[in-house]
C-alpha positions in Angstrom: -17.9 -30.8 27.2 -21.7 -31.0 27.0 -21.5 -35.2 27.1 -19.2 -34.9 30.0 -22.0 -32.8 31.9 -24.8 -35.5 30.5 -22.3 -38.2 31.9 -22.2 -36.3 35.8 -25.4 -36.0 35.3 -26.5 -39.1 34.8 -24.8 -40.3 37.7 -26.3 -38.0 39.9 -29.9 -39.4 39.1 -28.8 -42.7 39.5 -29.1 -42.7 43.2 -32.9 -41.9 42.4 -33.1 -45.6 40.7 -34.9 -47.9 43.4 -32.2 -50.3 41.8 -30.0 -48.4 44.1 -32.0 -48.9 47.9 -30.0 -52.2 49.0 -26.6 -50.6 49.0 -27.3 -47.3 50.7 -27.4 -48.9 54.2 -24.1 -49.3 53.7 -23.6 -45.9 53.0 -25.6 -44.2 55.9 -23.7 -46.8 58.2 -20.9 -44.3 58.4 -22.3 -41.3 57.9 -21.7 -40.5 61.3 -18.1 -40.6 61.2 -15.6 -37.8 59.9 -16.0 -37.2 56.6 -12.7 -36.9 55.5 -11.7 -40.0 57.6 -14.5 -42.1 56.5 -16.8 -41.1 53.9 -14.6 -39.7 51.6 -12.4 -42.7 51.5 -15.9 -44.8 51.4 -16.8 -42.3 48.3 -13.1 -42.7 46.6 -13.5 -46.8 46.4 -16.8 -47.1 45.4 -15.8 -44.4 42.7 -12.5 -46.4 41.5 -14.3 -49.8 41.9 -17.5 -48.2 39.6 -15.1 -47.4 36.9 -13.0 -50.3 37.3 -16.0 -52.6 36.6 -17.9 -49.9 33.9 -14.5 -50.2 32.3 -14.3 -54.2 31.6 -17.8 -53.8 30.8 -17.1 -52.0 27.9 -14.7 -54.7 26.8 -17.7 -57.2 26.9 -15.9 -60.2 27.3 -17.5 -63.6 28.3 -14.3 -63.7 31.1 -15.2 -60.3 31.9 -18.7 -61.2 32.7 -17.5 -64.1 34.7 -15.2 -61.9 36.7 -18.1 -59.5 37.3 -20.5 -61.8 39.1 -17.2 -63.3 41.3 -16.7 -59.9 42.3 -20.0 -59.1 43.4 -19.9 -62.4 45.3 -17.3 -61.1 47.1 -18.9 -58.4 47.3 -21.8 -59.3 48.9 -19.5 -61.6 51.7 -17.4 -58.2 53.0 -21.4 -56.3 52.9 -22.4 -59.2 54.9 -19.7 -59.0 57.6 -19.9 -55.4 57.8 -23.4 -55.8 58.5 -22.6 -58.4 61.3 -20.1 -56.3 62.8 -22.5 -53.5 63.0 -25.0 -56.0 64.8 -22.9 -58.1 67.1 -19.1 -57.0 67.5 -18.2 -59.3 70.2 -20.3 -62.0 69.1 -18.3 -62.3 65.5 -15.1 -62.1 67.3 -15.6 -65.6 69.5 -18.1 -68.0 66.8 -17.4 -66.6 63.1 -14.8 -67.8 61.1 -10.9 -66.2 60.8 -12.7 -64.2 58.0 -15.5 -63.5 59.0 -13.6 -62.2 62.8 -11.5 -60.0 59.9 -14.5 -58.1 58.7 -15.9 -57.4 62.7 -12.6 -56.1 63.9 -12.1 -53.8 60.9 -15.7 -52.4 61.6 -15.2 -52.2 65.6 -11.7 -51.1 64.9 -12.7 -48.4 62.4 -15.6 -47.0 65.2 -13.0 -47.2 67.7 -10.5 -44.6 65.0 -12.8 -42.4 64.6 -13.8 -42.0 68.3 -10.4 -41.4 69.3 -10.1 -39.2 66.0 -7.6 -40.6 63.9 -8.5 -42.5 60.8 -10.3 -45.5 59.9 -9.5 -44.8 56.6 -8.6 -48.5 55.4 -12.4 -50.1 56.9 -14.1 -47.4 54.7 -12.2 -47.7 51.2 -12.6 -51.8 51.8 -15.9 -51.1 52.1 -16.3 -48.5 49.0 -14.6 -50.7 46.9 -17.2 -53.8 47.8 -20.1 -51.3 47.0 -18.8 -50.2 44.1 -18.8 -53.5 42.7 -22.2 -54.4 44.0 -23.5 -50.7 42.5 -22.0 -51.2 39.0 -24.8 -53.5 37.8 -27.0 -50.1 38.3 -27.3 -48.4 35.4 -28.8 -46.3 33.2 -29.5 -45.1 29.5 -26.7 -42.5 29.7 -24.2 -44.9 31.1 -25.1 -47.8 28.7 -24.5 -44.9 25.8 -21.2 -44.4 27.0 -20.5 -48.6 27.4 -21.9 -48.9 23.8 -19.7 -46.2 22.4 -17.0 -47.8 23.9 -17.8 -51.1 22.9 -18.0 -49.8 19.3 -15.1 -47.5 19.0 -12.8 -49.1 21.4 -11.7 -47.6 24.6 -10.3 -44.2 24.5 -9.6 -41.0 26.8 -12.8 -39.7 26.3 -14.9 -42.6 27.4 -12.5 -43.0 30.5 -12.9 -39.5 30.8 -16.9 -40.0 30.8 -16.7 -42.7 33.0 -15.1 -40.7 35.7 -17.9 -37.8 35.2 -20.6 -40.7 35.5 -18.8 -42.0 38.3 -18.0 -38.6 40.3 -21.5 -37.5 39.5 -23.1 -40.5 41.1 -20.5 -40.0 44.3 -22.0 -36.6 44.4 -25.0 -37.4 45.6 -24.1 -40.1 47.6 -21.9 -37.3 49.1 -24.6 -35.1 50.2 -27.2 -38.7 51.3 -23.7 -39.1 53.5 -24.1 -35.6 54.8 -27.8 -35.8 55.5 -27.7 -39.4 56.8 -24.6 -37.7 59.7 -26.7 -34.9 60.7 -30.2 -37.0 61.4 -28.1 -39.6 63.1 -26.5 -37.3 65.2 -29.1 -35.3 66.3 -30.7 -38.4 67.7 -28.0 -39.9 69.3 -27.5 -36.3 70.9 -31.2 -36.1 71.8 -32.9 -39.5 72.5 -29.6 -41.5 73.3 -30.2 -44.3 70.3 -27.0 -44.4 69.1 -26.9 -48.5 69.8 -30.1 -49.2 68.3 -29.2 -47.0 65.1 -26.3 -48.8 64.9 -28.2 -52.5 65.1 -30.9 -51.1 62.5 -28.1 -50.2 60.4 -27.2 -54.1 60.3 -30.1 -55.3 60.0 -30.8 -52.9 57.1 -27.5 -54.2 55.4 -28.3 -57.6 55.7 -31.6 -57.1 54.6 -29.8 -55.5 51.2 -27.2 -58.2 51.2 -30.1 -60.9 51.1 -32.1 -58.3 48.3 -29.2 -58.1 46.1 -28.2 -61.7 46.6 -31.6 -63.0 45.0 -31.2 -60.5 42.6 -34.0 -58.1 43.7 -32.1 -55.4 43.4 -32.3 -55.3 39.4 -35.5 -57.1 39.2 -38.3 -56.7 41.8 -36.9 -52.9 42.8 -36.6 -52.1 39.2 -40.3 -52.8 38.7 -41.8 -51.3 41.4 -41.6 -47.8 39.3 -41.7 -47.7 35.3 -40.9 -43.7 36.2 -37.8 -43.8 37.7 -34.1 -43.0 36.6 -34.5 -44.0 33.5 -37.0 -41.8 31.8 -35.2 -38.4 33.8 -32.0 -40.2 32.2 -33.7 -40.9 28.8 -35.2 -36.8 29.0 -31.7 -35.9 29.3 -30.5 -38.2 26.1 -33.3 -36.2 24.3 -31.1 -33.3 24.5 -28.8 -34.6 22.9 -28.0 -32.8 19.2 -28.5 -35.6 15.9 -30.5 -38.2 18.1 -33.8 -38.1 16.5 -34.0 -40.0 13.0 -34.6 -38.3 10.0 -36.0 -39.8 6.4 -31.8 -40.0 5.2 -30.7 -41.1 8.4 -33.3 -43.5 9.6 -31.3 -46.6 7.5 -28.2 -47.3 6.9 -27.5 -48.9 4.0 -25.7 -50.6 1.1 -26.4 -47.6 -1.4 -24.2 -45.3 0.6 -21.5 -47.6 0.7 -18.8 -48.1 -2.5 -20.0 -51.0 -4.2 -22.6 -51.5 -2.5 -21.0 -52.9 0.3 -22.8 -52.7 4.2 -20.8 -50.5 6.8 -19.7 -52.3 10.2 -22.0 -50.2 12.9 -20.4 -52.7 15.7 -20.8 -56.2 16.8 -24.3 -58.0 18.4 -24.2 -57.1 22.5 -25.0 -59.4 24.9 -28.9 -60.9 25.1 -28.2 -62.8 28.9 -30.1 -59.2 30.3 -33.5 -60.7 29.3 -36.2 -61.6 31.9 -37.5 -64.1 29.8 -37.8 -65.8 26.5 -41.0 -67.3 24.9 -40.8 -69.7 21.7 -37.2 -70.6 22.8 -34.6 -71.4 25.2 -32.3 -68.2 25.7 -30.5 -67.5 22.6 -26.7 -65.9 23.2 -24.4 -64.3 20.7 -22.1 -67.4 20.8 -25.0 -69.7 20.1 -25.7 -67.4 17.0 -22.7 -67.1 15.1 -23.0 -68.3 11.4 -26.6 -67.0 11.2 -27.7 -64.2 10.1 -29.5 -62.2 12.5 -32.5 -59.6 12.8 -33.4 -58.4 16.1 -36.5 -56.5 15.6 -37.5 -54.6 18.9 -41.0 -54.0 19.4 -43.8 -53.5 22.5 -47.1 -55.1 21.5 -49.3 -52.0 21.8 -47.3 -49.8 19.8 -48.9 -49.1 15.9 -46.1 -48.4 14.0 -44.6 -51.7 15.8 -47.9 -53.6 14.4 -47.2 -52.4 11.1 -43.9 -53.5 10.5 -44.9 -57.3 12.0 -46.3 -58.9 8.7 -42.7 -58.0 7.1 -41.0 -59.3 9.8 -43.3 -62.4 10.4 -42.7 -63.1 6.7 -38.9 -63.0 6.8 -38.5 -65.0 9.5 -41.0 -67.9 7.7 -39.3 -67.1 4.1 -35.6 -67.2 5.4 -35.6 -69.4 8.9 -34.5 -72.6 6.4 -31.6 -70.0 4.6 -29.8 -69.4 7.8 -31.9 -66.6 9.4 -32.9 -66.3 12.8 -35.2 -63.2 13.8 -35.4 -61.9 17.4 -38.2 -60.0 18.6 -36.8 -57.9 21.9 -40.2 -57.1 23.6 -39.3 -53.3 25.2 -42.5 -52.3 27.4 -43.8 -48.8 27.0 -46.2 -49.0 29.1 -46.7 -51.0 32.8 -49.1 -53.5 31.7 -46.3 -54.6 29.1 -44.4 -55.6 31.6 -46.6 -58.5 32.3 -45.8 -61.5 31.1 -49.2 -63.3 30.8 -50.2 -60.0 28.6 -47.1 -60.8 26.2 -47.6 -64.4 26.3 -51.3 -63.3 25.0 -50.5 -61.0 22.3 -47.8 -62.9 21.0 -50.3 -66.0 20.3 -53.2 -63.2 18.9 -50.2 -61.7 16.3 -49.4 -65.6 15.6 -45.6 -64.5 16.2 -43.7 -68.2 16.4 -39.7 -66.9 16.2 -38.0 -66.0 19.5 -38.8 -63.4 21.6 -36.5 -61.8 24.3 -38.2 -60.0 27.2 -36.3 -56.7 28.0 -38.3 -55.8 30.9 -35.1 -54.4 32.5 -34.4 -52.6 29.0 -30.9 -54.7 29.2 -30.7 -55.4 25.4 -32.3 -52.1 24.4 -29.6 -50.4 26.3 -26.9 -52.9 24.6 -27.6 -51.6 21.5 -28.5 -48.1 22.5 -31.4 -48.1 21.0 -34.2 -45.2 21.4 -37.2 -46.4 18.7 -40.1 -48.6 18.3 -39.6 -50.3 15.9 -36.0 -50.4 15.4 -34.7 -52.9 13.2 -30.8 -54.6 13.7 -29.2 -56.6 10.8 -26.2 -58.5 11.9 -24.3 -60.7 9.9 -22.8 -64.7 10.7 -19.8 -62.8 12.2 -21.7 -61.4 14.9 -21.4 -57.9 13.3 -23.8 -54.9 13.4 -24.4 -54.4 9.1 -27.4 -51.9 9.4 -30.6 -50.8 11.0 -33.7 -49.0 10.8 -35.9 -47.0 12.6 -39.4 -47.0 12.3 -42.0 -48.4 9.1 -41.4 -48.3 5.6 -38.2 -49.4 3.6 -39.3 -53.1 3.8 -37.8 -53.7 -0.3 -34.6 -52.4 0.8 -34.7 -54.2 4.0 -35.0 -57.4 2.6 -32.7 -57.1 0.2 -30.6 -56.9 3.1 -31.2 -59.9 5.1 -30.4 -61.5 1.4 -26.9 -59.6 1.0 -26.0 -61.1 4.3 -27.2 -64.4 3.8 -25.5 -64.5 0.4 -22.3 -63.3 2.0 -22.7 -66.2 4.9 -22.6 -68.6 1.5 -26.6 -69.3 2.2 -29.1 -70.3 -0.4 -31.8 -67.9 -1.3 -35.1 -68.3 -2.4 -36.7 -66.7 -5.6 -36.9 -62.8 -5.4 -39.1 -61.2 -2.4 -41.5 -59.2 -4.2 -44.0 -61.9 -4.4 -44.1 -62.4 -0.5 -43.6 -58.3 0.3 -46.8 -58.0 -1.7 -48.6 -61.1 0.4 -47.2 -59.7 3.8 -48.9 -56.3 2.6 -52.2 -58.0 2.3 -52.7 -59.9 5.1 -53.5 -57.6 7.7 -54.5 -58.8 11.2 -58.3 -57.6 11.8 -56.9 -53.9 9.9 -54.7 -53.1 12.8 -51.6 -54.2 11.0 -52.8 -52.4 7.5 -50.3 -49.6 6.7 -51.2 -46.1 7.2 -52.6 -43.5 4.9 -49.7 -41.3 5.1 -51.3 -38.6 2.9 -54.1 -38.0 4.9 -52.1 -38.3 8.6 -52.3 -35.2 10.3 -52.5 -35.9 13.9 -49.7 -37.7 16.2 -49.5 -39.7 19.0 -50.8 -38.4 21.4 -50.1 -39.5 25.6 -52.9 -39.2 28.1 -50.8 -39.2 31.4 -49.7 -36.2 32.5 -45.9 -37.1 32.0 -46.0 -36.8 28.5 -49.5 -35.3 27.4 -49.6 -32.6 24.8 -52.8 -30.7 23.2 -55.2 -31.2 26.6 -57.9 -28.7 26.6 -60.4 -29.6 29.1 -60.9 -26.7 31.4 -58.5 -26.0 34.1 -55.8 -28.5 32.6 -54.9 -32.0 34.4 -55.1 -32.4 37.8 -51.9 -35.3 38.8 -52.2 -37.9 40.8 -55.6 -37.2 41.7 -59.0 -37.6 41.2 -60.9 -34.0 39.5 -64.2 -33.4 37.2 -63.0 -32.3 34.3 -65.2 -31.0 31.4 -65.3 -31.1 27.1 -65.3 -27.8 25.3 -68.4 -27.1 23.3 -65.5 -27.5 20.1 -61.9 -28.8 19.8 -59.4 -27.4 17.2 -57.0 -29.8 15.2 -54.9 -32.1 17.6 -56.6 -31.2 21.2 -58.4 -33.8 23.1 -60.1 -33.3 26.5 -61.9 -35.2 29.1 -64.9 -35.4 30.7 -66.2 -36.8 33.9 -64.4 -37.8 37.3 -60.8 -39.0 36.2 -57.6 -39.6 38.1 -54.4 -38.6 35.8 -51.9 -40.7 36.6 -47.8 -40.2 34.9 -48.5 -43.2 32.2 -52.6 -43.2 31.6 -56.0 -41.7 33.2 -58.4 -44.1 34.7 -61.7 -43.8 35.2 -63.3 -43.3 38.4 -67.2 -42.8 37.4 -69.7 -44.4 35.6 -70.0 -41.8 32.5 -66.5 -41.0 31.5 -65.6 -39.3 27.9 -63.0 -38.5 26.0 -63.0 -36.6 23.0 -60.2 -36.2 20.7 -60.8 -34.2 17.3 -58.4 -35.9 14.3 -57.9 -35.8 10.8 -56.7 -39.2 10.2 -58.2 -42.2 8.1 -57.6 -44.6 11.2 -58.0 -43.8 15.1 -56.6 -46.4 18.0 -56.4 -46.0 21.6 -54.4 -48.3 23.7 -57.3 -49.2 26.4 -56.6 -51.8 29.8 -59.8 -52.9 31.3 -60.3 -52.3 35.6 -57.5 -53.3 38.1 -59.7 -56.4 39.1 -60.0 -57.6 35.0 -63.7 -56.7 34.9 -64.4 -55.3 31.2 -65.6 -51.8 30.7 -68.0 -51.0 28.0 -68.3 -48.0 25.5 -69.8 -46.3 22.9 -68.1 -44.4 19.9 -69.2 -41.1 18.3 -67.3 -39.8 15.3 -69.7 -36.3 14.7 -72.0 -37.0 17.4 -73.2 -40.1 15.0 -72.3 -44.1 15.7 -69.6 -44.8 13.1 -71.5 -46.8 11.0 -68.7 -48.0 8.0 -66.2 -46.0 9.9 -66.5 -48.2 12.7 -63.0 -49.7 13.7 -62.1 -53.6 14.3 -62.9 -53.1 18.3 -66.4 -51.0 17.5 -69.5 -52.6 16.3 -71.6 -50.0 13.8 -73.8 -48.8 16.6 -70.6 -47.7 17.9 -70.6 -50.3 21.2 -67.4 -52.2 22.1 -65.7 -53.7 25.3 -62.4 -53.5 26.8 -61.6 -56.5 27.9 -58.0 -56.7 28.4 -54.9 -55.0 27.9 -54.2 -53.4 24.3 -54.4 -51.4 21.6 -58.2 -51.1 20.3 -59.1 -49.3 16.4 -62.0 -47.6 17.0 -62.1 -45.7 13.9 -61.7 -47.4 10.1 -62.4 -44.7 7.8 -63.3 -46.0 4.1 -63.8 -43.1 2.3 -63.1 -39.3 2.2 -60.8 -38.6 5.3 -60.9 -35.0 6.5 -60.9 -33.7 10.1 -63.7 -35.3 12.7 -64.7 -35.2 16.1 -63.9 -38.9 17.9 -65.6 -39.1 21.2 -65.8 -42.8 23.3 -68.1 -42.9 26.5 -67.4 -45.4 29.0 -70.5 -47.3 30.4 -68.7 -48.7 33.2 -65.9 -47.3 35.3 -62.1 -48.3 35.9 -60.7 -47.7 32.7 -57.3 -46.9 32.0 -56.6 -45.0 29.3 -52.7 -44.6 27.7 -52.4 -43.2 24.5 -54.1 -42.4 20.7 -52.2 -43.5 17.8 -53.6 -42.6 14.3 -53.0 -44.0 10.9 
């Protein structure tokens, strides 16, 4: 019962995705007919065609994929009529093709029904059923965990039966956009006489989508205009759900819980055709990859614990790439300026990563294997089968030994045993940010400056949103609290800087401190100055801090400010900023 509510309402926010701007045109276009006559049927095809298409997704089949796209071809051809009908009736009926004279004199004939009264019921499930197919492609966390379960366990009653909450849950608030949409329109057809030129706006509105969706805007530009949209109010929702978050037993799975040490099947690889990109290859697919062996390793480049697992992963994919390994880094942003691809084309060169990397700006392949971590590890073996994974550092032994179960099942050579090059990845950290952390003496967390997710904020008065406030450091800080100090605008992801003179103090017991940093909008770099007790650093100083405590920010990352080398016990971290324009994201500790 409780995933059947998540599933409705997940299709209710779904309409809040901008993914989901080009088709409403279509919508409000007859939301000024009867509803029973029009908007319900309009409602009831979408609905069916939603779940038609959610339905064969699950299967995942290439032909499937293929039939997909034809449909929202077709699709897009009946939205474009519609939206010529709405603009020039008569015109379509004497120059446009037999078909194209089809789709006018359903529209015209449709207006003419419901003037009169009577039905039009036909035009407006014809046209439902051509949004629903151009709609499907919109989705979310919550409806890419019920495709993945159904991809895994095979279709069944209850993910038909969450389908159909999805899908009625999404119809609901198209419902009540339908209901809104009739009573604006009216009330300016009744009071300024517009009803024509709403009518002609509407068209040109739907063409305007037709055109967005056909150059594929409608999951790529409109998706990127907000990294806070659906998704993170779907993903808040997922977070309620019981047994999601990993614990030390259930963080792995692997061959020691099986009889004979054998590796479960988990599922089968999903699709890689949603990245945006690839760098240090063409785009991979699942076909291409069978008989190999498979890691897919997905990480974001400013994430620490991500960091920390890379010289393992960098050395497996050297130590097996000849033995029939191929290692996939998925690159899921957490952040906006991750989802630039100069920035990941940067920090991919700095981490000297050389195997394939997918770009999952969209969160397609993340969703695919409905995944929630960073890092998350994936072992799939030459069959194209889901073995085991991992969330988060550690278990890099076991892991290993892993990768060489599969490759010894796929009838692969192996080299001599790993403990040689576990022990070399260990030492060869990248300036220290890669170095593992002192998990003794960690006792802060992450910690988020935006307002969406920031925890522990003690500066007078709390954060201001979305606009720019003084705010103030308390003479002293217990454990975990952080404050600022100077003129800041909070923003949902970071807090930037809008005054020479900016602080923020954080107090920490922790051996190492980072803060992800990105320089001002126009790439100038911001200086700073470190304090750890009110003193420069000194030895403590971090890779991005010189002893005197000065630094720069001169692009978009994660920066260690803090290196501790001997006793670690609780301190007071403060950074000044000597110019203004920084954006500040997060602390991460270690």
């Amino acid at each position: 019962m409780f995933l059947l509510v998540l599933a409705y309402l997940g299709g209710v926010l779904t309409i809040l995705s901008p993914c989901i701007l080009p088709v409403l045109p279509f919508v409000f276009a007859r939301s000024n007919r009867p509803f029973l006559r029009s908007g319900l049927p309009l409602l009831v095809g979408m609905t069916l065609m939603f779940a038609v298409v959610a339905s064969l997704a699950a299967v995942g089949s290439q032909w499937v994929a293929q039939a997909n796209q034809i449909g929202r071809w077709i699709a897009l051809v009946v939205m474009a009529l519609f939206a010529l009908a709405l603009l020039w009736p008569s015109l379509a009926n004497r120059l446009l093709s037999p078909f194209q004279r089809l789709g006018a004199r359903l529209s015209a004939s449709a207006d003419a029904a419901s003037d009169a009264g009577r039905g039009g019921v036909g035009t407006s499930l014809l046209i439902g059923i051509a949004t629903g197919l151009l709609w499907a492609p919109c989705a979310g966390p919550i409806l890419g965990l019920i495709l993945t379960g159904a991809a895994l366990q095979g279709a069944s009653v209850g993910t038909s039966g969450l389908l159909l909450a999805y899908a009625l849950g999404a119809a609901t608030s198209l419902a009540l956009a339908i209901w809104i949409g009739g009573r604006l329109f009216a009330a300016l057809k009744q009071r300024l006489g517009m009803g024509e030129w709403i009518r002609r706006a509407l068209g040109v509105a739907a063409l305007l989508a037709v055109v967005a969706i056909a150059m594929g805007w409608d999951t790529g530009v409109l998706t990127r205009l907000s990294t806070v949209s659906t998704a993170r109010l779907e993903q808040g929702l997922l977070d309620t759900l019981p047994g999601q978050s990993p614990s030390a037993g259930a963080a792995m799975s692997t061959a020691s819980s099986q009889p004979n040490g054998e590796l479960p099947v988990e599922g089968t690889l999903p699709s890689l055709a949603g990245a945006t990109g690839w760098l240090n290859s063409p785009p991979l697919s699942v076909e291409g990859l069978r008989g190999k062996v498979v890691l897919v390793d997905f990480w974001t480049y400013s994430c620490i614990n991500c960091l920390r697992a890379l010289p393992y992963v960098r050395e497996w994919a050297e130590r097996y790439r000849d033995h029939g390994l191929v290692v996939i880094g998925v690159h899921a942003p957490e952040f906006a300026f991750e989802r630039n691809l100069g920035n990941v084309q940067g920090a991919v060169k700095d981490l000297k990563v050389t195997y394939p990397v997918a770009i999952d700006n969209e969160f397609a392949i993340w969703r695919g294997f409905n995944n929630r971590y960073w890092p998350a590890h994936y072992f799939i073996d030459a069959q194209g089968r889901i073995r085991a994974h991992h969330f988060g550092e550690g278990n890099y032994a076991q892991s290993e030994q892993i990768i060489r179960q599969l490759l010894r099942e796929a009838g692969n050579t192996l080299p001599d045993e790993p403990a040689q090059a576990m022990a070399m990845a260990a030492a060869a950290p990248r300036d220290g940010v890669e170095q593992q952390a002192d998990m003794r003496n960690l006792k802060s967390p992450e910690t988020y400056l935006g307002h969406a997710r920031a925890d522990n904020f003690a500066s007078p008065g709390g954060q201001q949103p979305d606009r720019a406030a003084d705010y103030t450091v308390p003479a002293t800080l217990a454990l975990n609290q952080w404050a600022l100090g100077g003129r800041w605008t909070v923003g949902d992801e970071d807090a930037q800087l809008d005054a020479v003179g900016g602080r923020i103090a954080f107090r920490f017991h922790a051996r190492d401190l980072h803060l992800v940093l990105a320089p001002a909008v126009d790439g100038r770099p911001v200086r700073y100055r470190v304090r750890i007790d009110g003193q420069p650093p000194g030895a403590a100083a971090g890779g991005d801090v010189s002893a005197d405590g000065s630094g720069q920010v001169g692009g978009h990352r994660l920066y260690q400010l803090i290196r501790q080398s001997g006793e670690v016990r609780e301190r007071t971290f403060e950074i000044e900023f000597l110019d203004p324009g920084v954006h500040a994201y997060a602390f991460t500790f270690g």
